[in-house]
N, CA, C and O atoms as a Tripos MOL2 file, in Angstrom:
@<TRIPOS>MOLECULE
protein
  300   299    75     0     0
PROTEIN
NO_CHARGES

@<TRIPOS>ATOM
      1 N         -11.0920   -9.4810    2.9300 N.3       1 UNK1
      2 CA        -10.8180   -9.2730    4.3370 C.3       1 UNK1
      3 C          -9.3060   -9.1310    4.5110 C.2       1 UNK1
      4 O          -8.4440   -9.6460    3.7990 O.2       1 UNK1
      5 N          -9.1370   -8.3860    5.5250 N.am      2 UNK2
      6 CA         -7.6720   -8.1630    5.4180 C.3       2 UNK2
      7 C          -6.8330   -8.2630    7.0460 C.2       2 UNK2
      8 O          -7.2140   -7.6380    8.0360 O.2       2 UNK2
      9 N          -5.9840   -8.9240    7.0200 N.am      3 UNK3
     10 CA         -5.5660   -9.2450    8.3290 C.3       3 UNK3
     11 C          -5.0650   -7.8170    9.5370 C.2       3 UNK3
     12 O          -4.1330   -7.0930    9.1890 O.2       3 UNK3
     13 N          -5.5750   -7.6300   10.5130 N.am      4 UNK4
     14 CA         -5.7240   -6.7050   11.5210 C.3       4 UNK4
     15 C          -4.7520   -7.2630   12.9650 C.2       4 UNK4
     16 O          -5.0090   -8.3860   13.3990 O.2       4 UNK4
     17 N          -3.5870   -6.3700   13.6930 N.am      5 UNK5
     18 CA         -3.3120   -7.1610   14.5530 C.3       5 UNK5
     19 C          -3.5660   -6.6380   15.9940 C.2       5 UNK5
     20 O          -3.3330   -5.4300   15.9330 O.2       5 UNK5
     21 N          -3.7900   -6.8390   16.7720 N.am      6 UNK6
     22 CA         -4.5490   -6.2000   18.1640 C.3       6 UNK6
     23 C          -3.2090   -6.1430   18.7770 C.2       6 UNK6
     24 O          -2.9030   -7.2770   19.1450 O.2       6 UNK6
     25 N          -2.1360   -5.1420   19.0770 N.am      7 UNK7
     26 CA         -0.9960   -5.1010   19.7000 C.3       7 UNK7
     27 C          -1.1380   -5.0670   21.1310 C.2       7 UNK7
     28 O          -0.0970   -4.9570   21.7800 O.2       7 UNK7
     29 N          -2.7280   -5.1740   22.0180 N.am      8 UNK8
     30 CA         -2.5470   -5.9480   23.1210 C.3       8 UNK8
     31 C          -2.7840   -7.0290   23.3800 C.2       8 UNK8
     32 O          -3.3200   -7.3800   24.4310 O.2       8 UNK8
     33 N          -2.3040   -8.0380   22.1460 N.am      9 UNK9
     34 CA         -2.6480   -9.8670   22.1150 C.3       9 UNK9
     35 C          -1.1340   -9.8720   21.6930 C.2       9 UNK9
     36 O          -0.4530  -10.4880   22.5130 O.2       9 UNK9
     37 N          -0.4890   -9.4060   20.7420 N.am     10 UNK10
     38 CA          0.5650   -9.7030   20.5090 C.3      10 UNK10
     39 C           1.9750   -9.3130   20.9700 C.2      10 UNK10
     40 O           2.3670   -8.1820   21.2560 O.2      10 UNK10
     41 N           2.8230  -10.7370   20.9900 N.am     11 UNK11
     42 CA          3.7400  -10.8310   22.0410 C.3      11 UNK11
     43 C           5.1750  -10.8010   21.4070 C.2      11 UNK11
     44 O           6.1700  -11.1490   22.0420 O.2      11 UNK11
     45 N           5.2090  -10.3590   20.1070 N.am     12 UNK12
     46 CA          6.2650   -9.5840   19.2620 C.3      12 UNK12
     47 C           7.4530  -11.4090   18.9470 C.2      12 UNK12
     48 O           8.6380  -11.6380   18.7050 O.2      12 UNK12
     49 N           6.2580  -12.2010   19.1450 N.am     13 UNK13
     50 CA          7.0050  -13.8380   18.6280 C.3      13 UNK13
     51 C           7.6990  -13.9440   17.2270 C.2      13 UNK13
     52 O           8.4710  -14.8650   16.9600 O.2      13 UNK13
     53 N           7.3360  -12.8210   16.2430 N.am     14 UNK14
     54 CA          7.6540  -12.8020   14.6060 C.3      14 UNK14
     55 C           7.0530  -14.3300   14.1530 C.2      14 UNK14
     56 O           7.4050  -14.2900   12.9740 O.2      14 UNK14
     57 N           6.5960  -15.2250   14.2540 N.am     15 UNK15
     58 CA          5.9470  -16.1320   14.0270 C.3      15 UNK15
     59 C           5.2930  -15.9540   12.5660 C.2      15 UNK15
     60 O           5.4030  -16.6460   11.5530 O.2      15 UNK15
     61 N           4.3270  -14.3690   12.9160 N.am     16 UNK16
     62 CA          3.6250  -13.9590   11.3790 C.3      16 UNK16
     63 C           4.3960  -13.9020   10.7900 C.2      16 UNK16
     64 O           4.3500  -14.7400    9.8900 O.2      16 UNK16
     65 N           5.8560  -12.8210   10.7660 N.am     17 UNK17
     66 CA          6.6420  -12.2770    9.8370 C.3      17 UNK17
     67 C           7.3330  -13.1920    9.0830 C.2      17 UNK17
     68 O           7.4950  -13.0510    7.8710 O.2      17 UNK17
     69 N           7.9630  -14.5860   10.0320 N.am     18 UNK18
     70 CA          8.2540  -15.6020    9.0230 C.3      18 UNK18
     71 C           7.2390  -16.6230    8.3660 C.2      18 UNK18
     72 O           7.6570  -17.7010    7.9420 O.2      18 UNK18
     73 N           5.8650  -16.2660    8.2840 N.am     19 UNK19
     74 CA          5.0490  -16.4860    7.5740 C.3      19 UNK19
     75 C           4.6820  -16.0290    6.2280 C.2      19 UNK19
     76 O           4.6640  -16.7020    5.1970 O.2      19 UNK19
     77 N           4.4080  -14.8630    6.3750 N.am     20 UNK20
     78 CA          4.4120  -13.9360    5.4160 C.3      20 UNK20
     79 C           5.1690  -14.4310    4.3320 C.2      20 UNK20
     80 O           6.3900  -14.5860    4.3220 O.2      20 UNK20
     81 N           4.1220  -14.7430    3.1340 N.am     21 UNK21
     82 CA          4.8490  -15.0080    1.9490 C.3      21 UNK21
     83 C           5.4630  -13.5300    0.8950 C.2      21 UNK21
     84 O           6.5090  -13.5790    0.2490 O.2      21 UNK21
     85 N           4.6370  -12.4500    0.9370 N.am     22 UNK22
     86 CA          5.3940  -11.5390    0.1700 C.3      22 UNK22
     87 C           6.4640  -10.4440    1.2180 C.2      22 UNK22
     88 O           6.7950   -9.3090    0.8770 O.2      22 UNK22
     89 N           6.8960  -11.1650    2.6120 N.am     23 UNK23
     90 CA          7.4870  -10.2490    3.6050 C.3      23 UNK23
     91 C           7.3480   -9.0060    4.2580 C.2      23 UNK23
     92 O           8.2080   -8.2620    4.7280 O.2      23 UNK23
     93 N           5.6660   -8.8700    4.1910 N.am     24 UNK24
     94 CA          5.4320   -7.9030    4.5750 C.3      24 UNK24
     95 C           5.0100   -6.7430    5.9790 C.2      24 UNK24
     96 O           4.5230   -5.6140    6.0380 O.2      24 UNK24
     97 N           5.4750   -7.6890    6.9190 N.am     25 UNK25
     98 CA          4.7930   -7.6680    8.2790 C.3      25 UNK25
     99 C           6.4820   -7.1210    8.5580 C.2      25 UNK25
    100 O           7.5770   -7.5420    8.1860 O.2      25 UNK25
    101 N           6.0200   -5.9500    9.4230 N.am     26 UNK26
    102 CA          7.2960   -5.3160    9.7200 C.3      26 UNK26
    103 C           6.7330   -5.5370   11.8990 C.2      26 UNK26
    104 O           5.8590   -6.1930   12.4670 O.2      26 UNK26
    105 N           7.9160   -4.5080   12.4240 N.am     27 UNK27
    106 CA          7.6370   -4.6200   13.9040 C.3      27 UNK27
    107 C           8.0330   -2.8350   14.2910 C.2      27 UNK27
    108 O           8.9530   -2.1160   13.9030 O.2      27 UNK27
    109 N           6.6650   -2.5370   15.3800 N.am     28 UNK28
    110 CA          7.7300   -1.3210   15.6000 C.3      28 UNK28
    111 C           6.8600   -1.4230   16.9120 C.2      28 UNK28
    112 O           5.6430   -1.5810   17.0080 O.2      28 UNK28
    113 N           7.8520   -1.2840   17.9340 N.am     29 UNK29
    114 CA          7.9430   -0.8800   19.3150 C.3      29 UNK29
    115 C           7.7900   -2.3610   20.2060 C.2      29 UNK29
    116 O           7.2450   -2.4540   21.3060 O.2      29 UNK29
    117 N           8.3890   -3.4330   19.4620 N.am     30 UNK30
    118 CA          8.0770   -4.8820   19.1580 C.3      30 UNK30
    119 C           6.1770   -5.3650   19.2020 C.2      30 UNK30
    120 O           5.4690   -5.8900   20.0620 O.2      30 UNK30
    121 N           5.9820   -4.9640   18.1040 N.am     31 UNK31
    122 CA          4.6920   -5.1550   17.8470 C.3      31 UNK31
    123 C           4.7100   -5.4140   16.5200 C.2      31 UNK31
    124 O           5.2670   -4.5730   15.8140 O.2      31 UNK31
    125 N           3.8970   -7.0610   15.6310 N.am     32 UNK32
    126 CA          3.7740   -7.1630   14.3550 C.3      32 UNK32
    127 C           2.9960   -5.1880   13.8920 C.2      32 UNK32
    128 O           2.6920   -4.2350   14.6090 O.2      32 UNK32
    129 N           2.9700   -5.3930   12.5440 N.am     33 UNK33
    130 CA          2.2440   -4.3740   11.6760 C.3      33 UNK33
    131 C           2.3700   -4.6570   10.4560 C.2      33 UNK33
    132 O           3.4720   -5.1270   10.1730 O.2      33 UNK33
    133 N           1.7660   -4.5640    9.7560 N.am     34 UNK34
    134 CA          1.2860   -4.9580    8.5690 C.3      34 UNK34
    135 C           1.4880   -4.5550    7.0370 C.2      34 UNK34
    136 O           0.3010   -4.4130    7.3310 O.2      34 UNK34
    137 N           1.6540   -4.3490    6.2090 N.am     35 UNK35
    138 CA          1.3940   -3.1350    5.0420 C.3      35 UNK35
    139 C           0.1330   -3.7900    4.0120 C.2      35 UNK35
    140 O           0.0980   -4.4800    2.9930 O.2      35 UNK35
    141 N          -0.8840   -3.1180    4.9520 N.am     36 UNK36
    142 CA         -2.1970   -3.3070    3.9980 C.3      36 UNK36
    143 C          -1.7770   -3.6460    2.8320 C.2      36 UNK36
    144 O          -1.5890   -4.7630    2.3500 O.2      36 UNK36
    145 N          -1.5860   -2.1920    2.2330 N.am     37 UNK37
    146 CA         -1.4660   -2.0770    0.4840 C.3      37 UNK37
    147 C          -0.8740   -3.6500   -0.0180 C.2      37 UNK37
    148 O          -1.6600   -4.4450   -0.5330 O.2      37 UNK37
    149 N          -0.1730   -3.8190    0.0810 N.am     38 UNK38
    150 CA          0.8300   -5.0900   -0.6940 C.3      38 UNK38
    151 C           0.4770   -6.0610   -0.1650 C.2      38 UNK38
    152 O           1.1920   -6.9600   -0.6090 O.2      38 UNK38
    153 N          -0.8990   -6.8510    1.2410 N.am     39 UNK39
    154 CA         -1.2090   -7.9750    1.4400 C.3      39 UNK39
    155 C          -1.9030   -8.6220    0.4550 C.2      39 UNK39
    156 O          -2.9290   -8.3170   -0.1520 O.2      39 UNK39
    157 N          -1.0780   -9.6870    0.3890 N.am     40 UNK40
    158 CA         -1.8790  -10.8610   -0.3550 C.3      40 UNK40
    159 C          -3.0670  -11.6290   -0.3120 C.2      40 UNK40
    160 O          -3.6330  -12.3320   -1.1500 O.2      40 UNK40
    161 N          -3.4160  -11.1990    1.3730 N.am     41 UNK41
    162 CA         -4.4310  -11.6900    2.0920 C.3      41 UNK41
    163 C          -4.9150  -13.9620    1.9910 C.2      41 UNK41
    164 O          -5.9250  -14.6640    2.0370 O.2      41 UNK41
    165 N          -3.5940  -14.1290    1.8630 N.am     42 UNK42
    166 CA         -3.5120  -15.0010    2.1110 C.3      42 UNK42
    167 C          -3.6400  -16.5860    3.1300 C.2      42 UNK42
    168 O          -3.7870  -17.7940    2.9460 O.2      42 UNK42
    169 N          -3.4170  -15.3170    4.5910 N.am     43 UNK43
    170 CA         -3.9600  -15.8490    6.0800 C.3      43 UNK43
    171 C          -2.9580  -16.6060    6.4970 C.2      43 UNK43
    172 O          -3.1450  -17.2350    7.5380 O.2      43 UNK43
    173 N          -1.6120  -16.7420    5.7750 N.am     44 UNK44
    174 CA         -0.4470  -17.2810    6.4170 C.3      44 UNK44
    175 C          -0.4630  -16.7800    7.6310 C.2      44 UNK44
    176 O          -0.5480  -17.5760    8.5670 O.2      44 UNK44
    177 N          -0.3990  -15.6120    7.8500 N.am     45 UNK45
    178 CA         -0.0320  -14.6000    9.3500 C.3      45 UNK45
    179 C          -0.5740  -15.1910   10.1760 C.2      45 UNK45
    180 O          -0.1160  -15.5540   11.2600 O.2      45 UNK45
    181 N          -2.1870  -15.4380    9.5080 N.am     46 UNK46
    182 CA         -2.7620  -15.7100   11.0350 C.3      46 UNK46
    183 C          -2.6210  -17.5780   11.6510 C.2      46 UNK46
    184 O          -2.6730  -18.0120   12.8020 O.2      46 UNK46
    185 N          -2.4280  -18.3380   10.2820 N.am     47 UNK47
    186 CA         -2.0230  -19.7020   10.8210 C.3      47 UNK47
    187 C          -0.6860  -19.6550   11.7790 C.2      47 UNK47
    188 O          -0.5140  -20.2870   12.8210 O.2      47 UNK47
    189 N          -0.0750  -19.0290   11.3460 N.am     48 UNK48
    190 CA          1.2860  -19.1830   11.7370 C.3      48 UNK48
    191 C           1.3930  -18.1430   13.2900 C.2      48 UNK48
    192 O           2.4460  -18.2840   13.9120 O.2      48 UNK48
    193 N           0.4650  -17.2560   13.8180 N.am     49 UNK49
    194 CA          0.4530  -16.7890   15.3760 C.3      49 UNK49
    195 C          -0.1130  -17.9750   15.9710 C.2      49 UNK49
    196 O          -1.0340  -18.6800   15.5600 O.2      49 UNK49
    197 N           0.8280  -18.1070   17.3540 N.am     50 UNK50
    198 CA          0.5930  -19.2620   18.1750 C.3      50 UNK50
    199 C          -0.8590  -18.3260   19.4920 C.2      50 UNK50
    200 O          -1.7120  -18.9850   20.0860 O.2      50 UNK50
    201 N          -0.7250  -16.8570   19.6030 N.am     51 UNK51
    202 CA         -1.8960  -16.0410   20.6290 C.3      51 UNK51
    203 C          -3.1490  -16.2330   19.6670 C.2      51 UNK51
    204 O          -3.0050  -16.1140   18.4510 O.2      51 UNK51
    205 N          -4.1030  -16.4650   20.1070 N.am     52 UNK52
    206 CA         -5.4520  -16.4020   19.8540 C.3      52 UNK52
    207 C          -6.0050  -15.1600   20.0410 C.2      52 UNK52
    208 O          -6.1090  -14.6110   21.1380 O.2      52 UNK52
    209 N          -6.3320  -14.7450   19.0770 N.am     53 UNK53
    210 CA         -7.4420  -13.3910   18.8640 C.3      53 UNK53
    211 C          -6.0290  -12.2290   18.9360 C.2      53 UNK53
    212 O          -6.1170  -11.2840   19.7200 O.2      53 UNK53
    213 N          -4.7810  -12.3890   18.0790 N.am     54 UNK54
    214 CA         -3.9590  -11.3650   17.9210 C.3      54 UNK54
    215 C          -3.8020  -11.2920   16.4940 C.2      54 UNK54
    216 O          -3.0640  -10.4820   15.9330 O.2      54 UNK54
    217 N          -4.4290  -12.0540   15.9850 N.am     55 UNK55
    218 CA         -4.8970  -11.7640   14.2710 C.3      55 UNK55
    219 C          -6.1370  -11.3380   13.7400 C.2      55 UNK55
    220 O          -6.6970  -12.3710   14.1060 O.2      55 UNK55
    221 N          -6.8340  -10.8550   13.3210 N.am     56 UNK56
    222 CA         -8.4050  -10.7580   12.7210 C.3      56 UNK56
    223 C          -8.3420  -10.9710   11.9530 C.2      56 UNK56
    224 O          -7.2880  -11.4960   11.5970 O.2      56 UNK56
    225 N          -9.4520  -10.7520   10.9550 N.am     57 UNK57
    226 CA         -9.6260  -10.6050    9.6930 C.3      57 UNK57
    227 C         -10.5920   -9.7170    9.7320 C.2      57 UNK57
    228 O         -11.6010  -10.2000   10.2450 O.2      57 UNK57
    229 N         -10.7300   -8.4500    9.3570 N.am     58 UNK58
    230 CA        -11.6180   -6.8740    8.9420 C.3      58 UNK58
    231 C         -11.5290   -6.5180    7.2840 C.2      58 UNK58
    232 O         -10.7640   -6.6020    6.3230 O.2      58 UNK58
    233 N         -13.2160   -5.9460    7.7620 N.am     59 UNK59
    234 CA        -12.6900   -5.3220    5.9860 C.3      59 UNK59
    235 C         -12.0780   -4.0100    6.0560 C.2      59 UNK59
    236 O         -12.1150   -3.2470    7.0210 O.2      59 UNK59
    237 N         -11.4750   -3.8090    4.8660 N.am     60 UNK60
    238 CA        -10.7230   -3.0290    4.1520 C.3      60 UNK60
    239 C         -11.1290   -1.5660    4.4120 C.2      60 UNK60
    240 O         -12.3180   -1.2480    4.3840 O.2      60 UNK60
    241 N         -10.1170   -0.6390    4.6750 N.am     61 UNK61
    242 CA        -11.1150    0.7050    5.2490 C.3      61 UNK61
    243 C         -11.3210    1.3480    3.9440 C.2      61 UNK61
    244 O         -10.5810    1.4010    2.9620 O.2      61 UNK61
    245 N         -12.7780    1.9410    4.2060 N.am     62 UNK62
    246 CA        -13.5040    2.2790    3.1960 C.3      62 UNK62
    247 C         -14.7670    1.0360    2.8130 C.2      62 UNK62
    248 O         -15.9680    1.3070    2.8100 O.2      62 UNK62
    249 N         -14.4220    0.1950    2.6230 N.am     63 UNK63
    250 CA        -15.5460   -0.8890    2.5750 C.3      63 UNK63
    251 C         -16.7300   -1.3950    3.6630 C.2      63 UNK63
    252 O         -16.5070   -1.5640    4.8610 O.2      63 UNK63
    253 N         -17.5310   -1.5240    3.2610 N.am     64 UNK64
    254 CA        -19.1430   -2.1430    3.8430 C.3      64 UNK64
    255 C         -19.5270   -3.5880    3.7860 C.2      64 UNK64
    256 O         -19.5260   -4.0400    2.6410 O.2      64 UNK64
    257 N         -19.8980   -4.5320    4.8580 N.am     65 UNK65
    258 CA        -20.7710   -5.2830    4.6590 C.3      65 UNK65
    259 C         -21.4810   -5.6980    3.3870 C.2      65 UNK65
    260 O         -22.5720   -5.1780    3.1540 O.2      65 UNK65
    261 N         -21.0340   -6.4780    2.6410 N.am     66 UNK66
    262 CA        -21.7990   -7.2240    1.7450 C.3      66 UNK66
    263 C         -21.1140   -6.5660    0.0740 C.2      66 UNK66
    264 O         -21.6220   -6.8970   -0.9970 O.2      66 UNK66
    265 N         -19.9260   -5.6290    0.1820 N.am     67 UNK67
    266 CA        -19.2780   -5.8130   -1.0540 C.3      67 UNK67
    267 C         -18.3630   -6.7270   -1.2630 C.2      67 UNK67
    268 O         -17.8020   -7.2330   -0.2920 O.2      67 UNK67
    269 N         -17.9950   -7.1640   -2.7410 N.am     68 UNK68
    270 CA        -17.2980   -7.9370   -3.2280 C.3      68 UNK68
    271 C         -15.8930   -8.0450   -2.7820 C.2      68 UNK68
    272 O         -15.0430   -7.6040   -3.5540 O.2      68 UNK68
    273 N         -15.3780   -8.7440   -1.2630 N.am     69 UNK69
    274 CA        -14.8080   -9.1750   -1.0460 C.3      69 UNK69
    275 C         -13.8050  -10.2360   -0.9980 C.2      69 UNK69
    276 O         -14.3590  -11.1540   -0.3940 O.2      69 UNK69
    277 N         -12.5590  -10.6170   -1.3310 N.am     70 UNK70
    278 CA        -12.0990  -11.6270   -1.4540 C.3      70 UNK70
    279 C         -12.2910  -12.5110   -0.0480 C.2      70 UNK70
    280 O         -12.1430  -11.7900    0.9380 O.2      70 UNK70
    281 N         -12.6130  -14.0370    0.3040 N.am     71 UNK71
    282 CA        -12.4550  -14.3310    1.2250 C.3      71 UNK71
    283 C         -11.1980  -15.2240    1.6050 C.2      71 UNK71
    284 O         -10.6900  -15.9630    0.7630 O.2      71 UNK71
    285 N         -10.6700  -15.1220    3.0190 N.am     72 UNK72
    286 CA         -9.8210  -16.0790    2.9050 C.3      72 UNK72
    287 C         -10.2420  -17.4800    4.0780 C.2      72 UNK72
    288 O         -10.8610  -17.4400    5.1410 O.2      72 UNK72
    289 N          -9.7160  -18.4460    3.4710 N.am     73 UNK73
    290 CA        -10.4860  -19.8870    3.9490 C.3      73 UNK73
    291 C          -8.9250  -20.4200    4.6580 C.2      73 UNK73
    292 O          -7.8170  -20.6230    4.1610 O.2      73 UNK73
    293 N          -9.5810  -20.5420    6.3340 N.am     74 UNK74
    294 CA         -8.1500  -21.3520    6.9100 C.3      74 UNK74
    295 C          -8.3160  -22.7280    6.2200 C.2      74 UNK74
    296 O          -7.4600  -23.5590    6.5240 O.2      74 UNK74
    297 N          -9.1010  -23.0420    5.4990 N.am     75 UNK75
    298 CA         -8.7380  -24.7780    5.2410 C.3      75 UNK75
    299 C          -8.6560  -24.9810    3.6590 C.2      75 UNK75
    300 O          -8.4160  -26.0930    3.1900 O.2      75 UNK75
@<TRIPOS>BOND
     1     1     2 1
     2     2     3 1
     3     3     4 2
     4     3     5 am
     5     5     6 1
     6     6     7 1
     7     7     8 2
     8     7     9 am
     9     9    10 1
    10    10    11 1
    11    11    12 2
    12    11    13 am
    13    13    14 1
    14    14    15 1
    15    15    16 2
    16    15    17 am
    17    17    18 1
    18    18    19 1
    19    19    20 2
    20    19    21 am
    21    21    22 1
    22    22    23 1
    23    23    24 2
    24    23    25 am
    25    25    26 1
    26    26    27 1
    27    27    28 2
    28    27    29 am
    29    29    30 1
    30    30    31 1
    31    31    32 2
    32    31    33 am
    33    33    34 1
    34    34    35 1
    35    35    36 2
    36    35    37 am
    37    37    38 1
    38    38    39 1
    39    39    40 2
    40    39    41 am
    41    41    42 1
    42    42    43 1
    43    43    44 2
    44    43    45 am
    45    45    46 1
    46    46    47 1
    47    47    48 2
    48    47    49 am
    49    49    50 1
    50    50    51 1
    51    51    52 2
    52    51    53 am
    53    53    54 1
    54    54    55 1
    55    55    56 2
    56    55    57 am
    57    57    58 1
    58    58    59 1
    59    59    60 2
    60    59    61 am
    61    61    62 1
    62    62    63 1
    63    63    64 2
    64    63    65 am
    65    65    66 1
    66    66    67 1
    67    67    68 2
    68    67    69 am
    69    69    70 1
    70    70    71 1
    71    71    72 2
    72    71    73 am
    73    73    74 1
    74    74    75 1
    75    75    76 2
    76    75    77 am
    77    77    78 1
    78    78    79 1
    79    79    80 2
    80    79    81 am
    81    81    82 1
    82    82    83 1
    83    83    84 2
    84    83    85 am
    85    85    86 1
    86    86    87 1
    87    87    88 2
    88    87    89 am
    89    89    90 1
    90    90    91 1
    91    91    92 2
    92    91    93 am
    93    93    94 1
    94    94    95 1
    95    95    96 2
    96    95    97 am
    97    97    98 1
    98    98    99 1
    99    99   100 2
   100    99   101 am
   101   101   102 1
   102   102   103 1
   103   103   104 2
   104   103   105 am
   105   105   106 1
   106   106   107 1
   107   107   108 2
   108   107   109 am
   109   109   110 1
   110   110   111 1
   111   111   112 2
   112   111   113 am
   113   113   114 1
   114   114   115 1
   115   115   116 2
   116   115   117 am
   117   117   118 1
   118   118   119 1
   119   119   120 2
   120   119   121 am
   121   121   122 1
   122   122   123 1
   123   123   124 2
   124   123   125 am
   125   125   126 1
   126   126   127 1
   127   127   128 2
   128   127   129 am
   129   129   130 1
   130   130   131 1
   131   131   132 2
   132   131   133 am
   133   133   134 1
   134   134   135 1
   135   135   136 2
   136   135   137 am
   137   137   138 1
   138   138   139 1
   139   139   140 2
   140   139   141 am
   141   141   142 1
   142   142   143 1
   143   143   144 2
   144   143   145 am
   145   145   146 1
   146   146   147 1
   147   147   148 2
   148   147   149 am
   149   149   150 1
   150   150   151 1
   151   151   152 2
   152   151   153 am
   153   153   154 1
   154   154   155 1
   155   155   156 2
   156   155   157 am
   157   157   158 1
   158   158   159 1
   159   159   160 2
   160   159   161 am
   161   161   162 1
   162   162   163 1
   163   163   164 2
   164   163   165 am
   165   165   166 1
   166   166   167 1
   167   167   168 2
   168   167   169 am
   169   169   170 1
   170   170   171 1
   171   171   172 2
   172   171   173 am
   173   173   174 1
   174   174   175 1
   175   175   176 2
   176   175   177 am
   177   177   178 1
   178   178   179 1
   179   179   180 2
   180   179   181 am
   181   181   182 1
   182   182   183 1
   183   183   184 2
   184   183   185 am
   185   185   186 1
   186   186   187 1
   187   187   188 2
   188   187   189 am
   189   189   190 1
   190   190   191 1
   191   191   192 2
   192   191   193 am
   193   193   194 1
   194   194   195 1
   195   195   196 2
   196   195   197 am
   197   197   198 1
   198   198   199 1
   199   199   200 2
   200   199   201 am
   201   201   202 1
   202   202   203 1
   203   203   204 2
   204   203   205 am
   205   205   206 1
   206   206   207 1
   207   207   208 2
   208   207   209 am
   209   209   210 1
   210   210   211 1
   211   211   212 2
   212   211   213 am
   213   213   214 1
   214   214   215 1
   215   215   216 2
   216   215   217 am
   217   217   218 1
   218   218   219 1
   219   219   220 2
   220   219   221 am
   221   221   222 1
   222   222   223 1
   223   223   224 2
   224   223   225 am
   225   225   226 1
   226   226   227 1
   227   227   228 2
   228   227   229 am
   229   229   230 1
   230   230   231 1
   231   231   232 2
   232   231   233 am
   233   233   234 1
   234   234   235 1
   235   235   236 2
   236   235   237 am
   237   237   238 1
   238   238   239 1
   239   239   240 2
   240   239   241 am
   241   241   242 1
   242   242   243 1
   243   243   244 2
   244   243   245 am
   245   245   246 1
   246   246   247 1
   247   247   248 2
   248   247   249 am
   249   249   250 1
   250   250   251 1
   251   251   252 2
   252   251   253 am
   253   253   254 1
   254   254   255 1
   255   255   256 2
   256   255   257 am
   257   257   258 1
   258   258   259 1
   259   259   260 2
   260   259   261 am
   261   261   262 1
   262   262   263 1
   263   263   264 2
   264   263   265 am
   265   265   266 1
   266   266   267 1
   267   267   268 2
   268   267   269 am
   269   269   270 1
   270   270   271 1
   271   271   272 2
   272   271   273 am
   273   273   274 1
   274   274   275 1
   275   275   276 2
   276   275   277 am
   277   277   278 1
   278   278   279 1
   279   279   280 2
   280   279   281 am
   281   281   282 1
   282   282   283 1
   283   283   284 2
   284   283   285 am
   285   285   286 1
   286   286   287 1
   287   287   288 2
   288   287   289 am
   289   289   290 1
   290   290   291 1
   291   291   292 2
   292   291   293 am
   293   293   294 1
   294   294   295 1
   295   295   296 2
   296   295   297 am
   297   297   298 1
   298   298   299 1
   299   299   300 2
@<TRIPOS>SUBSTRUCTURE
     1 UNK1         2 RESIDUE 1 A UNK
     2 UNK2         6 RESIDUE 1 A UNK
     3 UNK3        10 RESIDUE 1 A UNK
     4 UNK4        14 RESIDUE 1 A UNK
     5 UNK5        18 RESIDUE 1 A UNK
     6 UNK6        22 RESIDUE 1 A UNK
     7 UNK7        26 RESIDUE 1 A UNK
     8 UNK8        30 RESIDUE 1 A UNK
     9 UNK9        34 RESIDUE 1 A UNK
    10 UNK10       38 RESIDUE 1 A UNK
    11 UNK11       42 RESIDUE 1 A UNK
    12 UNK12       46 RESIDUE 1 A UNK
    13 UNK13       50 RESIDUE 1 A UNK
    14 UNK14       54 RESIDUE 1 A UNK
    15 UNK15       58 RESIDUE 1 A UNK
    16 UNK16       62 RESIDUE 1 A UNK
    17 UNK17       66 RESIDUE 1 A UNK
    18 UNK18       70 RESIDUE 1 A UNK
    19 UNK19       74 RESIDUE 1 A UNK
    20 UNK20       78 RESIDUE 1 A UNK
    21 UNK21       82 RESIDUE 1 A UNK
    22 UNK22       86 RESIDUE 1 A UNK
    23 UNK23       90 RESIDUE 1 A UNK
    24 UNK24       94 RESIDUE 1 A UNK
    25 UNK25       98 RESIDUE 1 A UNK
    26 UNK26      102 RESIDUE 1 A UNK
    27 UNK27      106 RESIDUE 1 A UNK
    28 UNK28      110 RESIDUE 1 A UNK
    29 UNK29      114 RESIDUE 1 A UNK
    30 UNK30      118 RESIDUE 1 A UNK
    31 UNK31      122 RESIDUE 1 A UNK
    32 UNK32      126 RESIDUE 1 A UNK
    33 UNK33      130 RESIDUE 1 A UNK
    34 UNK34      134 RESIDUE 1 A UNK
    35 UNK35      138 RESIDUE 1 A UNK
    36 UNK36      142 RESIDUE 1 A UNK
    37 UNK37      146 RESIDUE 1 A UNK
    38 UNK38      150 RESIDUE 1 A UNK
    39 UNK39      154 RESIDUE 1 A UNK
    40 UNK40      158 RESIDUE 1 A UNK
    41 UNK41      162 RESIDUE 1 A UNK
    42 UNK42      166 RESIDUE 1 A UNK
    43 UNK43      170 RESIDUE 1 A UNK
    44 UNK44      174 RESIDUE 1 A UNK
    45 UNK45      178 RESIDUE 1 A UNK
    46 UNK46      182 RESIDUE 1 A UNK
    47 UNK47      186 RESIDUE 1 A UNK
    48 UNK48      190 RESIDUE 1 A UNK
    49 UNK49      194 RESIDUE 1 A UNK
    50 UNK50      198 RESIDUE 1 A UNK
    51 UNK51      202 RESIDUE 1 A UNK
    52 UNK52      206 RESIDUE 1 A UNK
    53 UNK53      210 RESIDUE 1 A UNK
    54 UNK54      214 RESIDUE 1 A UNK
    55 UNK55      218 RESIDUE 1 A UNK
    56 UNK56      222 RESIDUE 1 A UNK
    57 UNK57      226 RESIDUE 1 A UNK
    58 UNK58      230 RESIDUE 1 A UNK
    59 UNK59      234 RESIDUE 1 A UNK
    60 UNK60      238 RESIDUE 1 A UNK
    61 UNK61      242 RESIDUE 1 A UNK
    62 UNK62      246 RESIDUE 1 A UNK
    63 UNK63      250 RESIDUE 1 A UNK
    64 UNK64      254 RESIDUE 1 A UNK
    65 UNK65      258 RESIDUE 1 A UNK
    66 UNK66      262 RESIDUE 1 A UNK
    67 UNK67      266 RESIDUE 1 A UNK
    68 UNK68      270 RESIDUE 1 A UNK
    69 UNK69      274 RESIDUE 1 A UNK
    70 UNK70      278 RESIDUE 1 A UNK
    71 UNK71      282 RESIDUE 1 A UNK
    72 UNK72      286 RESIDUE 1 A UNK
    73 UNK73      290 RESIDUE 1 A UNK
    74 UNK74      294 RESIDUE 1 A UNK
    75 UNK75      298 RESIDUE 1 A UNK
């Protein structure tokens, strides 16, 4: 699963970005964004947003329901 950000929940706090362990969350038009390719999918981003429902977790485009997904566990 890979973290998704809804840029009408998010309030351009950088909260994720200094989360982000491999630095990958950039901003443009003050809005987080992401770089798929190089996520670690780790879920720092989404502990670390203080808005509710301005993080997801989606699968991967190209992928379906019920393939071998990594999951990530907030606990």
């Amino acid at each position: 699963m890979y973290p998704w950000i809804d840029a009408f929940r998010c309030n351009g706090c950088k909260a994720c970005a200094r989360a982000c362990p491999p630095d990958i969350i950039g901003f443009h038009k003050g809005k987080a964004a992401i770089v798929l390719d190089l996520c670690q999918q780790c879920g720092e981003c989404f502990d670390a947003c203080p808005v509710e429902g301005a993080i997801i977790f989606k699968l991967p485009p190209g992928s379906q329901e019920g393939d071998n997904i990594p999951f990530i566990s907030r606990y």
